[in-house]
Each structure stands twice: as C-alpha cells, then as structure tokens.
N, C-alpha and C positions, 0 to 999 in steps of 0.2 A: 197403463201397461208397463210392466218391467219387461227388462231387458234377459234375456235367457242367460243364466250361470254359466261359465264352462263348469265342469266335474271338479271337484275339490283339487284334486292332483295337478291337473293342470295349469289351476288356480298357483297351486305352492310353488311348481317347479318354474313361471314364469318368474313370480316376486324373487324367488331365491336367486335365477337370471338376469335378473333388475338390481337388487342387491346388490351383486356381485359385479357384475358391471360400473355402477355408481361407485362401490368400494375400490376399484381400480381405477375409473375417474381420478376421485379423491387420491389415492394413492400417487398417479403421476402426477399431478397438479402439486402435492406437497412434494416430491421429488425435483420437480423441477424447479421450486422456489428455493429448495435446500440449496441446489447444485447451483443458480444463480446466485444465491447468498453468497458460497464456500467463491465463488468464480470473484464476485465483487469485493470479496474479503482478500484474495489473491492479488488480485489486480492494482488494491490500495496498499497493502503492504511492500510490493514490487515496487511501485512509484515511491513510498515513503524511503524504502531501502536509497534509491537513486536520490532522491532527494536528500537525504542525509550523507552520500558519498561526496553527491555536488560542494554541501555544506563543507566538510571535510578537506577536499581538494583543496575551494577557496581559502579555509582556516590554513592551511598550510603555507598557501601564496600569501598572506596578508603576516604570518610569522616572519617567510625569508623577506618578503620586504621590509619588513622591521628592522630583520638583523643588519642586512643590507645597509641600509641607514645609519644604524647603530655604527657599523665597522667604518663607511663612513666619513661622520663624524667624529670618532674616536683618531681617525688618523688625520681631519682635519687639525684636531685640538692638540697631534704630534706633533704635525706642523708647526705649525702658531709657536707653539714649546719649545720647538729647534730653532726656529727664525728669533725668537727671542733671547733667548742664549745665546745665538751669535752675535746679534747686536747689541748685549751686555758684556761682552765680551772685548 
C-alpha cells in the first residue's frame, strides 16, 4: 500500500518552504561564523596593538636607562680626569 499524495501544489509550496527555510538556516549559520571570525580577528589585532605599545614603552625605559649610564659614566671618567690633573699638578 502506498501512502496517499498530497496534490502537486501542495507538494511544491511545502519544498519551496523547506528550501527556504534550510537557505536561511544556512544563511545565519555562515553569518554568524563571519561575524565570529571578523570579532576573533578584532580582538587579536587589539591585543597585538597593546602588545606592541607594551614592547614600545619598555624599549623606551631600556634606551633612558642606557643613557643614564652612559652620562653616568662619562662624568665618572670626568672625574677620574680632574682628580688626575690635580694630582699631576
């Protein structure tokens, strides 16, 4: 025994309903992987940005401490300079 047909029509407009439904399925589903991607993509570039500021900062502190040093020791070795002169003297 088979199972009784609905009418052609009602046959199409259900699948077309189905269809369409399924095609909007689909549709959020790849919307919402976009809008996670574009969110994940945001969110790394934001932390990358900080992370290269932090980088930045520290390169700055690790220059003036250099200079720091630099000056010094430069007016160590004025020292040392002056004290020697006076005692050649």
């Amino acid at each position: 025994m088979t199972r009784p047909q609905p009418p052609h029509s009602l046959r199409s407009r259900l699948c077309r309903g189905t269809t369409a439904f399924m095609s909007f399925v689909m549709l959020t589903l790849v919307m919402g992987l976009v809008g996670c991607g574009l969110v994940g993509t945001s969110a790394t570039t934001a932390a990358g940005a900080a992370s290269e500021a932090e980088e930045a900062r520290q390169a700055q502190q690790i220059e003036q401490q250099v200079k720091d040093k630099l000056q010094a020791a430069q007016e160590a070795e004025a020292a040392k300079r002056a004290a020697a002169d006076k005692d050649s003297l």
